[in-house]
N, C-alpha and C positions, 0 to 999 in steps of 0.2 A: 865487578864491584866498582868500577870506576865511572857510571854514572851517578851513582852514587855522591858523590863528594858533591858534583854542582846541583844536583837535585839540593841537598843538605843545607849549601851555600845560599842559592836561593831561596827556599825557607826561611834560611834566617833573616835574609837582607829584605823579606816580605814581613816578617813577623819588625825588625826593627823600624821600617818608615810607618808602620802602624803605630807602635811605640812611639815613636818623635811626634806624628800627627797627634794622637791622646794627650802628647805632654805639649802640645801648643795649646790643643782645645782648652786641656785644664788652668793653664796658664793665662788664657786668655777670658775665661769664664772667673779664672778668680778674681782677674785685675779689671775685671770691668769693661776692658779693651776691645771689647770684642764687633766687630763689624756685620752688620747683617747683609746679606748678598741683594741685591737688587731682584725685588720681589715684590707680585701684587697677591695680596692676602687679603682672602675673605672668610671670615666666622662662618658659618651656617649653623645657627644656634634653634634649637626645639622649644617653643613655648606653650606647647599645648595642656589643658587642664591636669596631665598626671603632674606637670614640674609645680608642686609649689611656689608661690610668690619668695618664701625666705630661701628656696631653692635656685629659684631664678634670681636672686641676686650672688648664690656664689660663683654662680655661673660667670657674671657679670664682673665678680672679683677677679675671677681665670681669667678673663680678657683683657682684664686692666693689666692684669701682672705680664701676661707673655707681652702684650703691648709695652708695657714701660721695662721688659730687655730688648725691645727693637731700635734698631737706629730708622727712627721714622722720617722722613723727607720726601719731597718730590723725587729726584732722581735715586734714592736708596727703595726705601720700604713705603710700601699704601696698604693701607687698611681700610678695608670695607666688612660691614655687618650687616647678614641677612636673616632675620626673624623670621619664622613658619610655624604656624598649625595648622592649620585646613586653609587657610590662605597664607600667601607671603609677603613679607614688606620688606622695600629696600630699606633699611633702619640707616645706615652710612655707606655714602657712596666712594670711590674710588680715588673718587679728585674731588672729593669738598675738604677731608680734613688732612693737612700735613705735619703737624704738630702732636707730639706726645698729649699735650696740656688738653688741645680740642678733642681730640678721639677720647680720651678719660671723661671728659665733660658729655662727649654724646651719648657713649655706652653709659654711664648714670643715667641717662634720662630713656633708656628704652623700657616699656611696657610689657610685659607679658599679652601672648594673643589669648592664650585661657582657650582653644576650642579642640580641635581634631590633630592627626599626626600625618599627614601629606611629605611627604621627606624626600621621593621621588618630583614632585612640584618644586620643591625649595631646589635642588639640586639643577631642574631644568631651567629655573628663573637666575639661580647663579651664572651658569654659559650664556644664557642669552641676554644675561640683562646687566649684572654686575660685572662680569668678566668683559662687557663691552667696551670698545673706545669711548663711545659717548657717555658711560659712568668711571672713564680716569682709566679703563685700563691700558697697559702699554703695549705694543703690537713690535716688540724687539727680541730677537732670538737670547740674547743675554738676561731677559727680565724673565725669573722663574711664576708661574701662577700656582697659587697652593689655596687649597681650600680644606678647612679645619672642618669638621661637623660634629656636633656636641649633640646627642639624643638620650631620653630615655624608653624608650619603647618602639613598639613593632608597628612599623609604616603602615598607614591606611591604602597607598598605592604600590606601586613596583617601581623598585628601586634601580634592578639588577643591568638593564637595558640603558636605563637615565643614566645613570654613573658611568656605563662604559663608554659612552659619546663623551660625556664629560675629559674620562683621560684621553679618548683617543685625541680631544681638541688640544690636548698638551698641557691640560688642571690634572697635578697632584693632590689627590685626596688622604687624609688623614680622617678617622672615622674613631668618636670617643663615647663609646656605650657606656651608661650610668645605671644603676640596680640591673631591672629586671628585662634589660632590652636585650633582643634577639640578636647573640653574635654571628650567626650564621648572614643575615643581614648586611651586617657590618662587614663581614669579610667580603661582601659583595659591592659593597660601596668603595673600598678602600683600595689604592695602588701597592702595587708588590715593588718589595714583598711585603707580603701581611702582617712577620712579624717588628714591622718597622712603622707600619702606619694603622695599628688595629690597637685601641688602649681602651682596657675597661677597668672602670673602679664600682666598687659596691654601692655609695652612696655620693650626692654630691657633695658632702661635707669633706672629701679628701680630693675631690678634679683638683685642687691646689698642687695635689701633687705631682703634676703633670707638666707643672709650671719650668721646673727645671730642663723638663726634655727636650719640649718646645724653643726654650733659649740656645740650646745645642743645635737646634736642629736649622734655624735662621744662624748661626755664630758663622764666620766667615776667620780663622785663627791667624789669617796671613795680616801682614801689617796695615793698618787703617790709613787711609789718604786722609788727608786735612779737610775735616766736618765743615770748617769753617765757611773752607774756602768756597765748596761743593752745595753752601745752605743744606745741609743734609744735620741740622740741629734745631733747637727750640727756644731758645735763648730771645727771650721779647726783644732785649736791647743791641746787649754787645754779646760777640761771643771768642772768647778769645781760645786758642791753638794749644793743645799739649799731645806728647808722647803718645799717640792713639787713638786719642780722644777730643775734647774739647770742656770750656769749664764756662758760666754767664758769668758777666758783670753787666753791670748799669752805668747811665751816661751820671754827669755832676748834677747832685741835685736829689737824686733816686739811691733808692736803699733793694739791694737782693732781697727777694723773700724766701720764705724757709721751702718753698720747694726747688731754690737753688736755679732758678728760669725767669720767674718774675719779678718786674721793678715796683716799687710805687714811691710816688712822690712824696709820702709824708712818711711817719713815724708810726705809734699806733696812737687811731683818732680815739676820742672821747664819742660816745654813743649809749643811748636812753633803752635799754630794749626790754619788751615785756611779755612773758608768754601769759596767753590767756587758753585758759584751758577746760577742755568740757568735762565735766563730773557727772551728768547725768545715769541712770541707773543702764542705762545700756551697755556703757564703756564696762562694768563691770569690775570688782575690788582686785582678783590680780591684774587685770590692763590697766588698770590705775597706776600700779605698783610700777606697770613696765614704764609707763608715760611719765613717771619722775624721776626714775633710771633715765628714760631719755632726756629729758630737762637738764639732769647732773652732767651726762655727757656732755652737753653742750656748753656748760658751767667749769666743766676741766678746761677748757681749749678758751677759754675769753681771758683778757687781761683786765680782771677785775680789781679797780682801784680805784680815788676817791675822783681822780684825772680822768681816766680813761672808761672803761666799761661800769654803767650799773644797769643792774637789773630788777625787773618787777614782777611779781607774780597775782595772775586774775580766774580764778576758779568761777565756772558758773554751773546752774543748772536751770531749776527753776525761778531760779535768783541770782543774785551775782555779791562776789565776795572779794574782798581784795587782801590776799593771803599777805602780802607783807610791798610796801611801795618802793619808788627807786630809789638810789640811795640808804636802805635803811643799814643794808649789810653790805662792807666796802673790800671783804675778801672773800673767796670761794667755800672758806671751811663754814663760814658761817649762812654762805646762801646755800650749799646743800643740806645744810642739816634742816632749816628752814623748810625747806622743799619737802624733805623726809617726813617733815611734820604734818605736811597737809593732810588733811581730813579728807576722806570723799565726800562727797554731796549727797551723791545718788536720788536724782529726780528727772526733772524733765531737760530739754533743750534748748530756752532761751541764748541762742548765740547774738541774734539782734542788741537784745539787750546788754548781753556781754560788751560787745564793741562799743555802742555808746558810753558805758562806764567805763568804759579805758582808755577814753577818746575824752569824754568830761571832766573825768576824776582821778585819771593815774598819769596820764601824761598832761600836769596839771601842774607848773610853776607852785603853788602852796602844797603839791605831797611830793616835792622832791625832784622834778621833771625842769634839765637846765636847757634856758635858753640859749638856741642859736646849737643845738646839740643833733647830730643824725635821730630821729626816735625812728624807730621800728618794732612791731608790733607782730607775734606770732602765734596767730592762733588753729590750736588742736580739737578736730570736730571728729566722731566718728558716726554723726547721722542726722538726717533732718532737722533741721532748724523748726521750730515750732513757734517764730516769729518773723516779721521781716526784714530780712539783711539788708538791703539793696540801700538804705538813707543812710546808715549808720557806717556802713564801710565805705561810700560817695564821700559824708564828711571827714571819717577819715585822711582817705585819699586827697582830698583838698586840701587839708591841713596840711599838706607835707609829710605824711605816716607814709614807712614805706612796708606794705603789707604781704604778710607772707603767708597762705592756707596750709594747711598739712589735714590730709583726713585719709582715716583707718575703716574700715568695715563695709557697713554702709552707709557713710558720708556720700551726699551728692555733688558730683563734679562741675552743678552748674552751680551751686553755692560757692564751691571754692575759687571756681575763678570770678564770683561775681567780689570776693573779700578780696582777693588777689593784686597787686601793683602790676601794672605795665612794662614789661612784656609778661603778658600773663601765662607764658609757658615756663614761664622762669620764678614764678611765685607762686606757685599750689604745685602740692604734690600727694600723689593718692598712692595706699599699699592696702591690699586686702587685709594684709596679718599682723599683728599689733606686735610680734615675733619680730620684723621685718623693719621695723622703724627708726632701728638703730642704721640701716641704710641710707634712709632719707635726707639723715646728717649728711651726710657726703657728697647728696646732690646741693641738698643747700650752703654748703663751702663754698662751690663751686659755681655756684649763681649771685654771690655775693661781690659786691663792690664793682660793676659791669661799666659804670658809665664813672664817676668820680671818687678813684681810688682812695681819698682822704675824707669820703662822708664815712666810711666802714669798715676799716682796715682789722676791728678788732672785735667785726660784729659775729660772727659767727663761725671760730674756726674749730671744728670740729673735730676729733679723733682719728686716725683715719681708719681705724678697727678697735673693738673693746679688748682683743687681744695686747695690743700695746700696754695696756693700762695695766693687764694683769702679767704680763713680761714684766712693767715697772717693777711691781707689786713681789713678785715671785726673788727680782734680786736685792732685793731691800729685805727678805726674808732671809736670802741666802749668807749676806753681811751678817743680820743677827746672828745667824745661826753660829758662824764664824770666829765674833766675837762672843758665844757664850762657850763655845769649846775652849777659846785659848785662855776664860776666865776661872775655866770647869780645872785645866792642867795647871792655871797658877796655883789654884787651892789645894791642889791635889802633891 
């Protein structure tokens, strides 16, 4: 019986450093504290025709999320993103972005490939191309290499052989099957053990959930060295030292912005902005519906008042109509109902003509339009112009309009960036799925105020999920509810 006892002993004293590690992770997961191990991290994301467009961007949510619990920096964490369907794109390389703020802005702006499922290719372009020194990666025995891969379906190539060069090069693979994808597959992509790096969920509507494990899985629970000191933060300006962590401030002069990183030299500016939008019988009566849901959105997030933000709205089709001018409603409750009220049109696609009537007649000192104000102009197409753009968005642009395209369906991309301001990768934005365009908002947050942070500080800040609004919505319910029990027990 007397090995017994230290067999015992040791159990327990293996079950308790388990215990103590748990209660630092949790600890260190709750308070934010948590340090990410020095790590080069690449997505390998599936874009091919099964993932829907509104698909591919929850996709895109997942990456922003595990991305903003990384501690990102040169010497901490890199993040690179590799796109594939029957071919592959470096979408973000290793050593372009080091900052929380730019990796969010680039994964916004990735495209779906829309073609084949190649997953073996993407997997060989990751080792030899992404995982290289020459795209940022680090060639240090202390820097781990992890590779994420997000699929829905069954590989057009062979996987089984690609993958295991991959770990043998010293790439940990994580493999994340979505509906109807082949786990047998995945267990072949993935490093052991399996039950640690093999994660499936039913639909993409829940890979969010995934979000959590991912943050555990970079958490480093031991104490964090001084971010500051290491540039291993994001902080535009100043970045000052705490307990773990670190917190931005700005120099004199500059004001924090609400993502708690960025400065800007002014308040919030004063700004003209007007959507002009296409009614044509194409868009059809519910994409209508969705396209002044999106307008409202956009209408939640501005500091609409008589100083700062107005707004105009410009409906066209085979004519042009100017649903109400700037200035006329000085708070939000009154531009969205406004909005709510629009009529469809439903006819043809005079966009041409659009833009000269909003260019003549809305952004027009006698209907409301103040001088020496940002004006900016944003218009919504989802298909051929049936006139021509090319004079109307020139004068525009001369004017000083700072133009933004957005087109759904089949809108054509060379119109959009022909309406588009300079840098024109940064002002037209295309989504197949009229579904999907509450996304869009969030790339154009993020493309706004580039060059003179006080022409537009209150031009377009966007939501950052419809979620939020209905979280509002749900504890404002909750209040009521609240106070009509404890009115129910006074009566009572």
């Amino acid at each position: 019986m007397t090995p017994t006892v230290p067999l015992f002993l040791l159990l327990l004293g293996l079950i308790g450093a388990q215990a103590t590690f748990d209660q630092r992770m949790a600890a260190a997961m709750a308070s934010g504290l948590c340090k990410t191990r020095p790590t080069d991290l690449v997505f390998i994301i599936d874009s091919s025709r099964s993932v829907r467009p509104s698909e591919f961007e929850q996709v895109k949510e997942f990456l922003t999320n595990v991305i903003n619990g990384l501690n990102v920096g040169p010497n901490i964490t890199r993040v690179g993103v590799v796109n594939y369907a029957s071919r592959v794109k470096n979408e973000v390389s290793l050593k372009t972005h080091h900052t929380k703020t730019a990796l969010v802005k680039a994964v916004s702006k990735i495209e779906p490939l829309s073609t084949g499922t190649m997953t073996g290719l993407a997997i060989q372009f990751a080792q030899n191309v992404a995982f290289s020194e020459a795209e940022g990666a680090r060639a240090k025995p202390d820097v781990s290499k992890v590779a994420i891969i997000v699929t829905d379906g069954r590989p057009q190539d062979n996987v089984k052989d690609v993958a295991q060069r991959a770990r043998d090069a010293g790439i940990k693979i994580f493999a994340i099957g979505v509906g109807r994808v082949d786990i047998t597959t995945l267990k072949q992509m993935a490093s052991e053990p399996l039950d640690d790096h093999v994660d499936y969920v039913k639909s993409y509507s829940v890979i969010e959930k995934l979000t959590k494990k991912f943050k555990e899985v970079f958490c480093d629970p031991d104490p964090v060295s001084d971010l500051c000191a290491t540039g291993d933060h994001d902080c535009q300006q100043v970045c000052i030292s705490t307990p773990g962590s670190y917190k931005c401030a700005c120099k004199d002069g500059f004001t924090l912005m609400d993502d708690g990183r960025t400065c800007s030299a002014c308040g919030n500016a004063a700004i003209d902005a007007v959507f002009v939008i296409d009614g044509s019988k194409s868009v059809r009566p519910e994409n209508f519906e969705l396209v002044k849901k999106w307008i409202n959105q956009i209408i939640d997030k501005l500091d609409v008042s008589d100083k700062n933000a107005h707004v105009g709205l410009v409906q066209y089709s085979s004519t042009v109509r100017t649903e109400f001018p700037l200035g006329r409603h000085s708070n939000k409750k009154d531009l969205k109902e406004a909005v709510k009220k629009m009529v469809y049109m439903e006819r043809g696609t005079m966009t041409g003509m659009a833009i000269h009537h909003t260019v003549d007649n809305v952004f027009n000192i006698a209907q409301g339009a103040r001088p020496g104000v940002q004006k900016v102009a944003i218009v919504f197409t989802d298909g051929r112009s049936q006139d021509y753009i090319g004079d109307a968005a020139k004068k525009a642009k001369e004017l000083g309009l700072k133009m933004y395209a957005v087109g759904v369906g089949n809108a054509l991309e060379s119109e959009l960036k022909q309406i588009a301001s300079e840098p024109i990768g940064e002002h037209y934005f295309y989504t197949a799925d009229f579904k999907a365009m509450s996304q869009i908002a969030k790339k154009l947050q993020i493309n706004v105020c580039n060059d003179d942070p006080c022409e537009c500080d209150t031009l377009v800040k966007f939501q950052k999920k419809v979620e939020d609004a209905l979280q509002a919505l749900n504890k404002k319910l909750e209040t009521m509810s609240k106070r009509i029990a404890l009115l129910e027990n006074k009566i009572v």
